[in-house]
ROKEDO-674646 format. One record per residue: residue in three letters; chain; x, y, z of N, C-alpha, C in turn; residue number from 1. Coordinates in pm, whole numbers, plus 50000, padded with zeros to 5 digits. Layout:
ROKEDO-674646
('ALA','A',(X,Y,Z),(X,Y,Z),(X,Y,Z),NUM)
...
end
This chain:
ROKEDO-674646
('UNK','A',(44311,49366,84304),(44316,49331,84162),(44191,49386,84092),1)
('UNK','A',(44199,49439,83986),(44106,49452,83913),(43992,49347,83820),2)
('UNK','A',(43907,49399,83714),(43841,49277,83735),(43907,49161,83590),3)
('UNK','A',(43947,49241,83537),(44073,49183,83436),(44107,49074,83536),4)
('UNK','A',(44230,49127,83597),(44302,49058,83666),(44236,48900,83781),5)
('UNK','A',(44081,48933,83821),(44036,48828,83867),(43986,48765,83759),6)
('UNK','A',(43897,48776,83664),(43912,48684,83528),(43988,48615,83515),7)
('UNK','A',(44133,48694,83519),(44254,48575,83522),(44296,48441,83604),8)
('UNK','A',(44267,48587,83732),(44251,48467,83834),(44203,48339,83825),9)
('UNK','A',(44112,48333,83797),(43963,48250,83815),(44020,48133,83676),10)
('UNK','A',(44059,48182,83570),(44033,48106,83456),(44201,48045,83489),11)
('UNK','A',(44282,48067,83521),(44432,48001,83564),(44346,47869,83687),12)
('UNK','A',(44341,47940,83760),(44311,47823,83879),(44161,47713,83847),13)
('UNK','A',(44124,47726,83747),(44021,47624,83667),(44116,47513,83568),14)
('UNK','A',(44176,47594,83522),(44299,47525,83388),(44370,47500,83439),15)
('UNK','A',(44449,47528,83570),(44552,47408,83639),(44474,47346,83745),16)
('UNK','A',(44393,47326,83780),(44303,47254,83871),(44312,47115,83814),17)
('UNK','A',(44250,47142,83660),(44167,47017,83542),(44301,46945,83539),18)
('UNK','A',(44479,46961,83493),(44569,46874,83436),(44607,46770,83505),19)
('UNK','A',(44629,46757,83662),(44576,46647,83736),(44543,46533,83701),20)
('UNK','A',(44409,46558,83688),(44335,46464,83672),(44319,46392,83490),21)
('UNK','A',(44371,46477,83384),(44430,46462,83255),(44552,46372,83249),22)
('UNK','A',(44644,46431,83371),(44777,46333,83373),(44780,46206,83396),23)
('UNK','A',(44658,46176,83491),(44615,46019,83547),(44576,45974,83465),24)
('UNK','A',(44481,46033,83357),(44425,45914,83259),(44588,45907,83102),25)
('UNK','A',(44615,46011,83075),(44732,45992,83005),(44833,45902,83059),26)
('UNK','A',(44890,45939,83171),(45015,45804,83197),(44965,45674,83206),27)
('UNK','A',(44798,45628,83129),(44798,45493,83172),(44842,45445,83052),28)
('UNK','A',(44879,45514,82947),(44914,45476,82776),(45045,45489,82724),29)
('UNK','A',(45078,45646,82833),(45204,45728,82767),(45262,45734,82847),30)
('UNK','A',(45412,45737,82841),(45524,45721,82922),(45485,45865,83005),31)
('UNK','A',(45542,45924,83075),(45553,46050,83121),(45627,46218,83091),32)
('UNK','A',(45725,46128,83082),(45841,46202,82956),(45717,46286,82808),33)
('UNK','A',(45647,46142,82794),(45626,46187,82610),(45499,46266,82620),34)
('UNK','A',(45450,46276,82752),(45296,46316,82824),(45378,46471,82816),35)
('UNK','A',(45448,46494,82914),(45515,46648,82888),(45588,46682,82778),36)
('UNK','A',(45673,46616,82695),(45662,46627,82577),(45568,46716,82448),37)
('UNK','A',(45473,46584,82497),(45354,46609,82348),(45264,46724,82428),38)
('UNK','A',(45260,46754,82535),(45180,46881,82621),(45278,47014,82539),39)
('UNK','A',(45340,46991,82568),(45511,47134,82561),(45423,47131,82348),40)
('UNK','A',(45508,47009,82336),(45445,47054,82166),(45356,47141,82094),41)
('UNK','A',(45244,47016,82169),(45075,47094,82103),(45080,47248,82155),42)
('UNK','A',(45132,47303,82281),(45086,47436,82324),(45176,47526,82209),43)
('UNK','A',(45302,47490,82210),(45385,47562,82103),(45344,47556,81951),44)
('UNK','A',(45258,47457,81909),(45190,47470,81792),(45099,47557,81727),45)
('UNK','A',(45067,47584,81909),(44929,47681,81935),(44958,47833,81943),46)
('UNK','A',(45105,47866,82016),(45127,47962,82061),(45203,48067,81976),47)
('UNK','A',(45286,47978,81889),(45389,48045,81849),(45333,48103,81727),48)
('UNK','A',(45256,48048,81657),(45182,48127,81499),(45133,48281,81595),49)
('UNK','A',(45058,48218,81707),(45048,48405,81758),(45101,48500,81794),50)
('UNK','A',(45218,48459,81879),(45323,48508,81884),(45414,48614,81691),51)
('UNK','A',(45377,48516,81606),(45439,48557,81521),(45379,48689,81445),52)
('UNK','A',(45232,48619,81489),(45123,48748,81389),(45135,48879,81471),53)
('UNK','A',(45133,48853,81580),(45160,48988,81677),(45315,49017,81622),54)
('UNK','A',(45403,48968,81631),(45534,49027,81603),(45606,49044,81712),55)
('UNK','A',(45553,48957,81817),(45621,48963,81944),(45728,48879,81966),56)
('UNK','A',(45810,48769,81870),(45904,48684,81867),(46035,48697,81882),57)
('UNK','A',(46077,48820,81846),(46171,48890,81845),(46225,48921,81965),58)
('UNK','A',(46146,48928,82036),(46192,48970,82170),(46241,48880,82223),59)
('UNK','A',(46173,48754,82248),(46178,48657,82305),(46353,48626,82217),60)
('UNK','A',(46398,48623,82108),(46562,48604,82109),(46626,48684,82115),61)
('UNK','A',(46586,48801,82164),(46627,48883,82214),(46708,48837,82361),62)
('UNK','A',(46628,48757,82423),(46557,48752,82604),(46595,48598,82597),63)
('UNK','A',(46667,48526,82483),(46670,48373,82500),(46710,48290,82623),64)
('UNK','A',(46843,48388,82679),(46879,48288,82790),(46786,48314,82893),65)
('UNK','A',(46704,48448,82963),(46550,48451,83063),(46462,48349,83034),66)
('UNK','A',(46467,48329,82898),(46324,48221,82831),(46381,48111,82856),67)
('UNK','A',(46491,48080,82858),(46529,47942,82850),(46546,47894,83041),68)
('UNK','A',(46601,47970,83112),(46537,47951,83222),(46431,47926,83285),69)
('UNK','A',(46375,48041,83283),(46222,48014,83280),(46106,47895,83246),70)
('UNK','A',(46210,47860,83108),(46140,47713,83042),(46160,47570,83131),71)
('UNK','A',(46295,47613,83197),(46340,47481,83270),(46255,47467,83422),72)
('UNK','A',(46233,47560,83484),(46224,47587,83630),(46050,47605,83611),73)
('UNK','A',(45982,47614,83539),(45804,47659,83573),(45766,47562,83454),74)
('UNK','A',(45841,47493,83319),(45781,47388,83289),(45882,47266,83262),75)
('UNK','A',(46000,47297,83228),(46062,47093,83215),(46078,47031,83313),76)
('UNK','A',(46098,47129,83446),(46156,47058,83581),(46075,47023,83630),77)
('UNK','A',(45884,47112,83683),(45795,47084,83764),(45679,46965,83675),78)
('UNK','A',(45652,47000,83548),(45588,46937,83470),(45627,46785,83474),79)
('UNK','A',(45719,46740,83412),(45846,46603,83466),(45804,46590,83616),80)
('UNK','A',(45838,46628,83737),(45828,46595,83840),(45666,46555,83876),81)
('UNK','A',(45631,46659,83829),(45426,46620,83875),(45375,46468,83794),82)
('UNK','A',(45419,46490,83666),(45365,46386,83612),(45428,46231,83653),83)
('UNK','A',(45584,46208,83670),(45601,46095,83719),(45578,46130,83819),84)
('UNK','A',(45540,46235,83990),(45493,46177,84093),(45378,46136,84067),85)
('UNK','A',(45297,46150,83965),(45145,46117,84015),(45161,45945,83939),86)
('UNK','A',(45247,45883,83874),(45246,45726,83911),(45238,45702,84051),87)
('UNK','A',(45267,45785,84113),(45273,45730,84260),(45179,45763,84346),88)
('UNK','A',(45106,45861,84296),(45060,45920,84428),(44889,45968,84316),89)
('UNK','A',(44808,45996,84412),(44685,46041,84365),(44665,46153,84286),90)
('UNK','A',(44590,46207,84178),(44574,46346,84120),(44513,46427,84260),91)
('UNK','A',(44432,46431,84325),(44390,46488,84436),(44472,46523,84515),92)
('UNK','A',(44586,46414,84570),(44666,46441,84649),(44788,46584,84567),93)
('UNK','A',(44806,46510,84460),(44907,46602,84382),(44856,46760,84345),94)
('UNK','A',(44680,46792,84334),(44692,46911,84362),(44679,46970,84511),95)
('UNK','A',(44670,46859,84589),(44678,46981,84728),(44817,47044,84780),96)
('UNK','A',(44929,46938,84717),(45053,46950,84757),(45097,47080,84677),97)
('UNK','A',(45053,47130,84535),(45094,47186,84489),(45046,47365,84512),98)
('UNK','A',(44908,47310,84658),(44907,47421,84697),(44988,47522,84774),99)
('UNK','A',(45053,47432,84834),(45191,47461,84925),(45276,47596,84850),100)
('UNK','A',(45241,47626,84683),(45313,47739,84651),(45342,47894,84683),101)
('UNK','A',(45193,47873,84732),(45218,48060,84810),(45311,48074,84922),102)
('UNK','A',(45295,47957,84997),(45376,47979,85143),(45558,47952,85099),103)
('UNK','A',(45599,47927,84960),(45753,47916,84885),(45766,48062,84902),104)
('UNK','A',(45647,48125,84805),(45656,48236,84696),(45683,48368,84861),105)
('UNK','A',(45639,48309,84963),(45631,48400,85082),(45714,48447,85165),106)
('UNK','A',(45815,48315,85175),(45941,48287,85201),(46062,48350,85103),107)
('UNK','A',(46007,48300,84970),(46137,48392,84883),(46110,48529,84895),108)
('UNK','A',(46039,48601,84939),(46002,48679,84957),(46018,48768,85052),109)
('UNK','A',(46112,48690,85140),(46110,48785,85303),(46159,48863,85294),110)
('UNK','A',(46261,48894,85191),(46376,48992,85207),(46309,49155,85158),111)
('UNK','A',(46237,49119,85096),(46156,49233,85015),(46058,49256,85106),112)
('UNK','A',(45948,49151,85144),(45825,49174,85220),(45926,49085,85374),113)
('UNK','A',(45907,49166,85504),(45968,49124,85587),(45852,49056,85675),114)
('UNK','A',(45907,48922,85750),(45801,48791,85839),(45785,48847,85954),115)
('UNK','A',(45628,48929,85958),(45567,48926,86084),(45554,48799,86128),116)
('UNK','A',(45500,48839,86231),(45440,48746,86340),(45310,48643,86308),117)
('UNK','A',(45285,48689,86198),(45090,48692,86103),(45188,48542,86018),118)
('UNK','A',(45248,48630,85934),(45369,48567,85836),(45433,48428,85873),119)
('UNK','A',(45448,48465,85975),(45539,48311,86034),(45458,48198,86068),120)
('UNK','A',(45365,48248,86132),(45257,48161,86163),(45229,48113,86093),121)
('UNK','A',(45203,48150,85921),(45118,48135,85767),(45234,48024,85758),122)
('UNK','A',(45317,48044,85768),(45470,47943,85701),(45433,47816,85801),123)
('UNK','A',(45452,47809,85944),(45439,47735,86031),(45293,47659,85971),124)
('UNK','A',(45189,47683,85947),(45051,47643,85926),(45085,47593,85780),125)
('UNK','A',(45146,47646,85707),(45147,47574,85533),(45247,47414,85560),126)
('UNK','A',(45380,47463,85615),(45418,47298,85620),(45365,47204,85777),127)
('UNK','A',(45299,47258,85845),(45189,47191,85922),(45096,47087,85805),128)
('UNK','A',(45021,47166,85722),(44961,47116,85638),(45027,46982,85559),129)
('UNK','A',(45141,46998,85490),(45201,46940,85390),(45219,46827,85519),130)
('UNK','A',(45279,46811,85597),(45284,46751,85717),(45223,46620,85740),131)
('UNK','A',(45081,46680,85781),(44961,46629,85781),(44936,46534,85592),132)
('UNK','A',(44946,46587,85512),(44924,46554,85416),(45046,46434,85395),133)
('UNK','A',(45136,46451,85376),(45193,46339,85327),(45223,46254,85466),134)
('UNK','A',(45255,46276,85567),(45234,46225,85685),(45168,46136,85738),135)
('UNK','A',(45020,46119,85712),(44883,46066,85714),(44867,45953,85566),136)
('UNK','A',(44876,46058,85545),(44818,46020,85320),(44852,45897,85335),137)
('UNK','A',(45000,45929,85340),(45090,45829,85260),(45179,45749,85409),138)
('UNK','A',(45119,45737,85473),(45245,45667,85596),(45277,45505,85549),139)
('UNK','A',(45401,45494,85577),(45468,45347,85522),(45451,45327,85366),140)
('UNK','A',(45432,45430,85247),(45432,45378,85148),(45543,45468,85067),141)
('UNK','A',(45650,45409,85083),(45799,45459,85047),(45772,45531,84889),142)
('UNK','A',(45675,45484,84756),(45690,45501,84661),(45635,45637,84663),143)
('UNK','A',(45501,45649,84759),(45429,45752,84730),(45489,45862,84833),144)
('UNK','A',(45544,45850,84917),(45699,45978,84973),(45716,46028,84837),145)
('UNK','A',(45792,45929,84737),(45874,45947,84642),(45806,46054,84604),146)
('UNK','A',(45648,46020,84549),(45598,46094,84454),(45547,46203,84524),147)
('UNK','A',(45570,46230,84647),(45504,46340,84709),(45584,46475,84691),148)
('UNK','A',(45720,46390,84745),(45866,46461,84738),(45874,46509,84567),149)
('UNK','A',(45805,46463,84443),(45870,46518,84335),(45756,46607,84324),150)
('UNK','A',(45617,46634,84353),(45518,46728,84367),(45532,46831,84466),151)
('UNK','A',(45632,46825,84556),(45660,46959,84590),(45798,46992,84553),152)
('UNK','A',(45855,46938,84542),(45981,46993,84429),(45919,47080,84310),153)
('UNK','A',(45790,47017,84245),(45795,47149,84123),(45675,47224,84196),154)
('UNK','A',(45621,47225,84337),(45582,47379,84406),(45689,47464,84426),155)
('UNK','A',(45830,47402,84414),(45920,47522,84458),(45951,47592,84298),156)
('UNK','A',(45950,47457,84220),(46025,47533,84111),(45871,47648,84033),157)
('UNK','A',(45789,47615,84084),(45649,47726,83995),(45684,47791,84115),158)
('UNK','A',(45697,47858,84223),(45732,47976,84292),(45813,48064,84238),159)
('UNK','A',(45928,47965,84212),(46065,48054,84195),(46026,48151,84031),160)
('UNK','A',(45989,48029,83990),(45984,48070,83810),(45861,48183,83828),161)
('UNK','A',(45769,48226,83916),(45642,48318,83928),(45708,48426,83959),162)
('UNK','A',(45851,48406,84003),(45921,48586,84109),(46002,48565,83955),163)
('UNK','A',(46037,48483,83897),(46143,48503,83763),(46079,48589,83669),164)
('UNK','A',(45956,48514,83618),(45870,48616,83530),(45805,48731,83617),165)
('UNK','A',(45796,48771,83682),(45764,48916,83728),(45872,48990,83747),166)
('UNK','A',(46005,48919,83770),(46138,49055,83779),(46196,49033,83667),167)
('UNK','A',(46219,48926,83580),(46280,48966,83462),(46220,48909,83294),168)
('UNK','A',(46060,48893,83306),(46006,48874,83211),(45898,48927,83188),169)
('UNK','A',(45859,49020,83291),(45718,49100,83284),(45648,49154,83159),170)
('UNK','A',(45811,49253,83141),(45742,49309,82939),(45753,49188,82890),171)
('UNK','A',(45749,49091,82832),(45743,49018,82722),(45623,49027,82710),172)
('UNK','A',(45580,48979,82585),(45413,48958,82567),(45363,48781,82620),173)
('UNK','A',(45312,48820,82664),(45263,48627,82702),(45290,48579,82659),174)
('UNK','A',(45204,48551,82480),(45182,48465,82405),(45389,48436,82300),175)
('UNK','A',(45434,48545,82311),(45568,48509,82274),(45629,48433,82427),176)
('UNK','A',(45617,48468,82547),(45687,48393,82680),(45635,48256,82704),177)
('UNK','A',(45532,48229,82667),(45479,48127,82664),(45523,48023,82535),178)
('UNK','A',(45519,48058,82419),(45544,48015,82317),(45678,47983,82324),179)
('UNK','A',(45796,48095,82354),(45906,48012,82409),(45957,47905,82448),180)
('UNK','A',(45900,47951,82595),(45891,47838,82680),(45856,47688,82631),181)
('UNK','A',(45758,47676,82580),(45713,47535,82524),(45782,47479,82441),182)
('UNK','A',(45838,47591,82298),(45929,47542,82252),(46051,47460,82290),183)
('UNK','A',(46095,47563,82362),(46222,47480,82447),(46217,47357,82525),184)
('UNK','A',(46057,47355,82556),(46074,47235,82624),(46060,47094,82544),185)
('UNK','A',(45949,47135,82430),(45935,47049,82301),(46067,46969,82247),186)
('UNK','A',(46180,47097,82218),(46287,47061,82187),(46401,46992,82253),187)
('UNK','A',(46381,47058,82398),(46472,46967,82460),(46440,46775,82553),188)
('UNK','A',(46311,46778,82489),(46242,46651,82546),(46239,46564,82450),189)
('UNK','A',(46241,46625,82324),(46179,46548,82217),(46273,46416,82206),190)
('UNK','A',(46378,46438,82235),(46491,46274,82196),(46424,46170,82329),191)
('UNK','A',(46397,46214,82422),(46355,46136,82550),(46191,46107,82482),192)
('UNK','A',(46111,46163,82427),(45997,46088,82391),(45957,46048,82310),193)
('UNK','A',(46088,46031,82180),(46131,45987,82108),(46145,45812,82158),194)
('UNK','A',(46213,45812,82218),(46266,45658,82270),(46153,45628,82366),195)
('UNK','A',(46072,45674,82407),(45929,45587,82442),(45823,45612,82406),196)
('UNK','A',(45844,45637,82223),(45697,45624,82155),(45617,45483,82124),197)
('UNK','A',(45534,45578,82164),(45425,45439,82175),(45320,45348,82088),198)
('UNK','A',(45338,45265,82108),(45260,45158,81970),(45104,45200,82000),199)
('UNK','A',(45095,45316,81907),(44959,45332,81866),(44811,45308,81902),200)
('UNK','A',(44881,45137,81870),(44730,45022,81886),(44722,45031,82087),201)
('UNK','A',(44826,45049,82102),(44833,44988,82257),(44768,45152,82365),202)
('UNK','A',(44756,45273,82265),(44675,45373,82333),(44530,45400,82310),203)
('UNK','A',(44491,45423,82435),(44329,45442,82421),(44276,45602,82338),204)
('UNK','A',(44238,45560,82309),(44162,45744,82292),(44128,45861,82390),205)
('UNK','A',(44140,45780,82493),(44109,45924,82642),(44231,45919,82659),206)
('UNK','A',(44290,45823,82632),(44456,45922,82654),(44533,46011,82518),207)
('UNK','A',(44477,46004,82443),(44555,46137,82364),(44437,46228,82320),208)
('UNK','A',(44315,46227,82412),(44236,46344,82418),(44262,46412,82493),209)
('UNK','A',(44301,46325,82684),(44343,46399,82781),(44510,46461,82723),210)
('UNK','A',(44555,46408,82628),(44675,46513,82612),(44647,46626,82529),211)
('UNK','A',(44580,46626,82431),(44541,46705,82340),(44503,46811,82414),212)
('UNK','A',(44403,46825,82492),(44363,46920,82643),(44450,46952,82694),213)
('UNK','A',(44548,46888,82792),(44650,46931,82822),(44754,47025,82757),214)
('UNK','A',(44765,47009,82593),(44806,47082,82536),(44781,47228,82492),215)
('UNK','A',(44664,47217,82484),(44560,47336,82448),(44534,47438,82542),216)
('UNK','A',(44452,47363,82603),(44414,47460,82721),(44491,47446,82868),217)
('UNK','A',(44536,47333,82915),(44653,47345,83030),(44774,47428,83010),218)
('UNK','A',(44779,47412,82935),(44911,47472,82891),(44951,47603,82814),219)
('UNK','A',(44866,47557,82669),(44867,47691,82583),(44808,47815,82668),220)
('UNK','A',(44638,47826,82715),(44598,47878,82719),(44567,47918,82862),221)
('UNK','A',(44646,47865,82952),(44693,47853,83094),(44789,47927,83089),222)
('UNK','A',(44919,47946,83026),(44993,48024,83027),(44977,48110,83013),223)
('UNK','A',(44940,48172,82868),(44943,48290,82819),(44814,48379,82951),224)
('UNK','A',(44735,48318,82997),(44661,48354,83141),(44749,48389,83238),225)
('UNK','A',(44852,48304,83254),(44898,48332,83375),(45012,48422,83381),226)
('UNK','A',(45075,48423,83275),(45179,48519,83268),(45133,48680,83259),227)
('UNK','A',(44997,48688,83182),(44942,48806,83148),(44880,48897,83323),228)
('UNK','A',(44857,48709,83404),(44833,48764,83551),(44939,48838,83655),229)
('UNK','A',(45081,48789,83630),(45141,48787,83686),(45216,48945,83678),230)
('UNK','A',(45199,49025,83487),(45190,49144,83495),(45113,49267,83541),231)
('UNK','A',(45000,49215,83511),(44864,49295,83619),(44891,49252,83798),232)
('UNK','A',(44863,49141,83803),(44860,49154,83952),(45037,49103,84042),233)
('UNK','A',(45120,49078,83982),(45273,49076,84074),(45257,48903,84132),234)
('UNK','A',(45372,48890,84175),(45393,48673,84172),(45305,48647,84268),235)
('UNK','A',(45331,48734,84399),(45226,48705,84529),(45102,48643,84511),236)
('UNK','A',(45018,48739,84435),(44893,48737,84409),(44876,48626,84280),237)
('UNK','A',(44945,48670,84191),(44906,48551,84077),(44910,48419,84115),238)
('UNK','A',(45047,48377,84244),(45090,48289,84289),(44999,48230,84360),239)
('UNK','A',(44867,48254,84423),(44725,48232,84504),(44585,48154,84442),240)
('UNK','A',(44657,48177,84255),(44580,48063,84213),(44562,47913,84271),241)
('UNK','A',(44709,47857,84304),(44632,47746,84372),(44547,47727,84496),242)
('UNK','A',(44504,47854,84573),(44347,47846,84675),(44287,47747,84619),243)
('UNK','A',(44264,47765,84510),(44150,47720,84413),(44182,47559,84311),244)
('UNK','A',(44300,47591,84259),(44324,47452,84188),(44320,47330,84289),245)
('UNK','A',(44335,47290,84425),(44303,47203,84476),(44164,47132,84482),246)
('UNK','A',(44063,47262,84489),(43966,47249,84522),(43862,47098,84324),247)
('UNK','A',(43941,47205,84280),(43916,47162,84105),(43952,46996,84100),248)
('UNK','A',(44118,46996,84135),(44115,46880,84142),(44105,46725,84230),249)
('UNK','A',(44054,46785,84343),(43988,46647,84434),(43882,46648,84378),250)
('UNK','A',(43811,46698,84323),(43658,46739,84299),(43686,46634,84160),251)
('UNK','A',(43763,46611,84085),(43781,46527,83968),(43792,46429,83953),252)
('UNK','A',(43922,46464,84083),(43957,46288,84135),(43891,46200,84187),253)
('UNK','A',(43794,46255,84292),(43685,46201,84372),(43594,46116,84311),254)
('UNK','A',(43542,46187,84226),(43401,46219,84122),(43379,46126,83974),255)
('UNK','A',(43543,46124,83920),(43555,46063,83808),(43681,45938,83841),256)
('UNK','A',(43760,45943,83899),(43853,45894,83938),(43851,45735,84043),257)
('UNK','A',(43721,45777,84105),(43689,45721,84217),(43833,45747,84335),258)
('UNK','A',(43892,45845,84360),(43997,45872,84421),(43992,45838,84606),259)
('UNK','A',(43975,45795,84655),(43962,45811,84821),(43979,45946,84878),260)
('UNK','A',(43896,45996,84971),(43880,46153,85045),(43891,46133,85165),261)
('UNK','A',(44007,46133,85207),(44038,46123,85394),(44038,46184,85443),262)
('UNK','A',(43994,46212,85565),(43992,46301,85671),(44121,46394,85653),263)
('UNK','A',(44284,46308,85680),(44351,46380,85672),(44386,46437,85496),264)
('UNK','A',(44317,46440,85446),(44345,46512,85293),(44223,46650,85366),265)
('UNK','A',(44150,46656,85395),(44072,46766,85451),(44175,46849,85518),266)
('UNK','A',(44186,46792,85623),(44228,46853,85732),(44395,46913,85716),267)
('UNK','A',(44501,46848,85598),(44573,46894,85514),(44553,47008,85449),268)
('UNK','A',(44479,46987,85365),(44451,47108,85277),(44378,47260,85368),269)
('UNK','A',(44312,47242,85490),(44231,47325,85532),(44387,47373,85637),270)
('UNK','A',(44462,47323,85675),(44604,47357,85722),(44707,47477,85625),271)
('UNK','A',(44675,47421,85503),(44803,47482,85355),(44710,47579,85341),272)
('UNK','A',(44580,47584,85306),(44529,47722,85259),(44528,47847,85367),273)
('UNK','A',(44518,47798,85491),(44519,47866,85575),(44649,47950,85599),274)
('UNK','A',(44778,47834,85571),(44880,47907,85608),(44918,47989,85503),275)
('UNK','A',(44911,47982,85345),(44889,48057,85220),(44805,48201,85258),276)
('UNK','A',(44720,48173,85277),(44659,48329,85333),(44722,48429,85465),277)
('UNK','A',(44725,48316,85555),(44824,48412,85655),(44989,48473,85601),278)
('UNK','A',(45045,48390,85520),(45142,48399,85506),(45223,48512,85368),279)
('UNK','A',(45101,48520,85314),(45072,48643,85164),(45002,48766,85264),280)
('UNK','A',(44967,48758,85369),(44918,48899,85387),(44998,48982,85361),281)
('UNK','A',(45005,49104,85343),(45081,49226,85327),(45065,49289,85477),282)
('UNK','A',(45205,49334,85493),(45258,49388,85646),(45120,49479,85635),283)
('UNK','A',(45111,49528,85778),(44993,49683,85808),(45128,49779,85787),284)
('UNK','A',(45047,49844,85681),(45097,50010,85663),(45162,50138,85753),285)
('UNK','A',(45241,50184,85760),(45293,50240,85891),(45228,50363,85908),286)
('UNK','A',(45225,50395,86000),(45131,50498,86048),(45206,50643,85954),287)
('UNK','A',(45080,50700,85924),(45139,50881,85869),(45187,50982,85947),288)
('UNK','A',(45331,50987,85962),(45385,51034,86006),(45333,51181,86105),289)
('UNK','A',(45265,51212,86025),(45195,51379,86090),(45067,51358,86133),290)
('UNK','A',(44979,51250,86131),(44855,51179,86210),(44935,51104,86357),291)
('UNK','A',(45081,51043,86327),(45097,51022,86416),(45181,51081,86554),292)
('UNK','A',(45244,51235,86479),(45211,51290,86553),(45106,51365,86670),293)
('UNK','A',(44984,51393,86569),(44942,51478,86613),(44830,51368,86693),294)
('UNK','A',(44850,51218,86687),(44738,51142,86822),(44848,51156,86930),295)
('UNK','A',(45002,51157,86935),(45083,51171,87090),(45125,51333,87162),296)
('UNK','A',(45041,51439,87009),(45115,51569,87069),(44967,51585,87164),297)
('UNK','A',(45045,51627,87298),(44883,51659,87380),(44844,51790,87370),298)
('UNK','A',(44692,51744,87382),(44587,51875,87342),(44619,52002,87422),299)
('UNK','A',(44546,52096,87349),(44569,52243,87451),(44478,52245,87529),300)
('UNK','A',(44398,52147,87559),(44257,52163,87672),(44352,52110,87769),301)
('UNK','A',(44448,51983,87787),(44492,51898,87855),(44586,52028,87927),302)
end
């Protein structure tokens, strides 16, 4: 990757690291629904005036039914799922699970990139990890399964939606794919957070700051990052941001949260990253045909 492209890197896996730990203090006010909701909103408030000044909008209804996919599978389906699992389950825990995405993105992937021996192992070592993680974490607490099970449900659906926008949304411009996206989700949520708006008096102020954030920069400015990554560097690689977003958010949870740090949340996560790296390697290159002749043709001294 170039150094564009690690910029990106770097500033995606900081901005989904932080929402985590945003979602925990928001659902103590706001339903969950109206948490992804009013997130989807504010970013489309943000996105779409730019989208318009560029003149990139057009495309996007052009491209409605890609966008509208896209909108369901990388934000109404996983967004919804993360935020009601984390009633259940820890922000810490919920970003390590969501590291589990490279070793999806690796797997959908076989057919194109074919599973060495390196490869399989990476797969074997990522749900080793998840394993260990909800296995340990959470043993005998049926609710937090629940919520584990809906935090890797949307690791599959941000995989799938990372190979969607690189094979059939690449040209769009971000800030119109993004702007989309939110829209649609704005719109198609809005009757659901509609019916659990909330009495005002009864929300704190860190919870519609942590949404306001969420809106802005999780989202708005997370996207238009990550989509812009996913054209420079391809799903694989963009898909490797979460190395890093775990790290962001135990570090939040821990720190501000007072979250608990168990052995097996270590020893989890040091399982998933491991198998994420083995499992994204790129095959070794096949030998050059006329080098490899000429190491089996024998010498004229011989």
């Amino acid at each position: 990757m170039n150094r564009r492209a690690w910029s990106l890197f770097l500033l995606v896996a900081v901005l989904w690291g932080i929402p985590y730990f945003l979602i925990k203090i928001a659902i103590d006010d706001l339903s969950p629904v109206f948490v992804v909701a009013g997130r989807a909103f504010i970013a489309a408030l943000v996105l779409l005036p730019v989208a318009a000044a560029r003149g990139t909008l057009a495309a996007v209804r052009a491209r409605l039914g890609v966008v509208t996919m896209i909108a369901a599978v990388h934000i109404i389906g996983p967004f919804l799922l993360i935020t009601y699992g984390e009633v259940h389950i820890t922000s810490s825990l919920t970003g390590l699970l969501i590291a589990f995405e490279p070793v999806v993105i690796a797997l959908l992937m076989s057919r194109a990139e074919p599973l060495t021996p390196i490869r399989v192992a990476g797969l074997a070592l990522g749900f080793a990890g998840v394993a260990v993680l909800v296995g340990l974490d959470l043993s005998g607490d049926r609710l937090g399964l629940v919520g584990a099970g809906m935090v890797l449900l949307a690791a599959i659906g941000y995989a799938v939606a990372t190979m969607l926008v690189q094979r059939r949304a690449a040209d769009l411009a971000p800030e119109a794919l993004a702007g989309g996206t939110t829209a649609i989700t704005a719109v198609v949520l809005a009757p659901f957070a509609i019916l659990t708006w909330p009495t005002p008096s009864a929300v704190h102020a860190s919870a519609w700051t942590a949404l306001a954030i969420l809106g802005v920069f999780c989202t708005a400015v997370a996207l238009l990052a990550f989509y812009r990554l996913i054209a420079l560097a391809g799903s694989t690689k963009a898909g490797l941001v979460t190395y890093l977003n775990p790290v962001v958010a135990v570090l939040l949870g821990v720190l501000l949260l007072n979250e608990p740090l168990r052995w097996a949340t270590v020893a989890g996560f040091v399982l998933v990253a491991a198998g994420c790296w083995l499992s994204t390697r790129p095959p070794a290159p096949a030998p050059v045909p006329e080098l490899a002749d000429a190491l089996t043709r024998p010498s004229a001294a011989g």
